[in-house]
N, C-alpha and C positions, 0 to 999 in steps of 0.2 A: 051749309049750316051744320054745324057741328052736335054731334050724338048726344041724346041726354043721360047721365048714367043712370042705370037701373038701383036705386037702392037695397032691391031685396036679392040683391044676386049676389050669390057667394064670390069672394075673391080666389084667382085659381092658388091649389095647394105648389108650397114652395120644392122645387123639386133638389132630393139631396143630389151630390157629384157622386159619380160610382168611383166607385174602389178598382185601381188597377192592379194588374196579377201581380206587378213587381213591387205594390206594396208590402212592405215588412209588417205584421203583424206586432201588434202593441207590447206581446208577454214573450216576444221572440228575444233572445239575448244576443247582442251584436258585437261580436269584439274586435275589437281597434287594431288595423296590421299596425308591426312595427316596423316603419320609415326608417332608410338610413340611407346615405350619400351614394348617387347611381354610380360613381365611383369605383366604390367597396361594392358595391351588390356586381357590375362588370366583373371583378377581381375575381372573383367569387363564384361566378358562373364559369369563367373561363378556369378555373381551380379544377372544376366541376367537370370540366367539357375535355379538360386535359384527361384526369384518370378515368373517364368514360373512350377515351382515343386509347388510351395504355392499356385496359384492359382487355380492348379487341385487337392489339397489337399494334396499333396505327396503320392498319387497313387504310389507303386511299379512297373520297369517296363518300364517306362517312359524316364530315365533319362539320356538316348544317346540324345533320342528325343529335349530333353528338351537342353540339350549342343548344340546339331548342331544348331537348333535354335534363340538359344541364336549367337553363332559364325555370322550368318548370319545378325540376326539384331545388333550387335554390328558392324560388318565391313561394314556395310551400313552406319549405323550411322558416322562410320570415314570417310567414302568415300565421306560425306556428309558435314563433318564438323562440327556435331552439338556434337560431345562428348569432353567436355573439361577434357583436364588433371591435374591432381589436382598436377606437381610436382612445385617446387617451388625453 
């Protein structure tokens, strides 16, 4: 036989969703990387990975080093805005 409901009983309060930490905050300003052909961005790092090898004389040994490197300051550099693309 099924329940009668209680008319004087409160209905439960609706509970909000919590907030996760890797939410971005509403007044935070977000700026848009600039995207370009994985192509160019390879070209670029490898640019990169060369005069980090020249500079240490082309040491053996090195040359993962020398690419991660490279990767990080290149996608800085786009995240940043400052590497222009040469297509045309």
């Amino acid at each position: 036989m099924p329940r009668a409901k209680n008319p004087e009983a409160t209905p439960p309060a609706k509970r909000t969703p919590r907030r996760r930490s890797t939410d971005v905050e509403p007044d935070t300003p977000v700026e848009a990387p600039s995207f370009m052909d994985p192509q160019q961005r390879a070209g670029l790092i490898a640019r990169a990975a060369y005069f980090r090898a020249l500079n240490r004389g082309f040491a053996p040994g090195n040359e993962l080093a020398d690419w991660l490197a490279a990767e990080v300051e290149v996608d800085a550099e786009l995240l940043q805005g400052t590497v222009e693309s040469n297509s045309a």
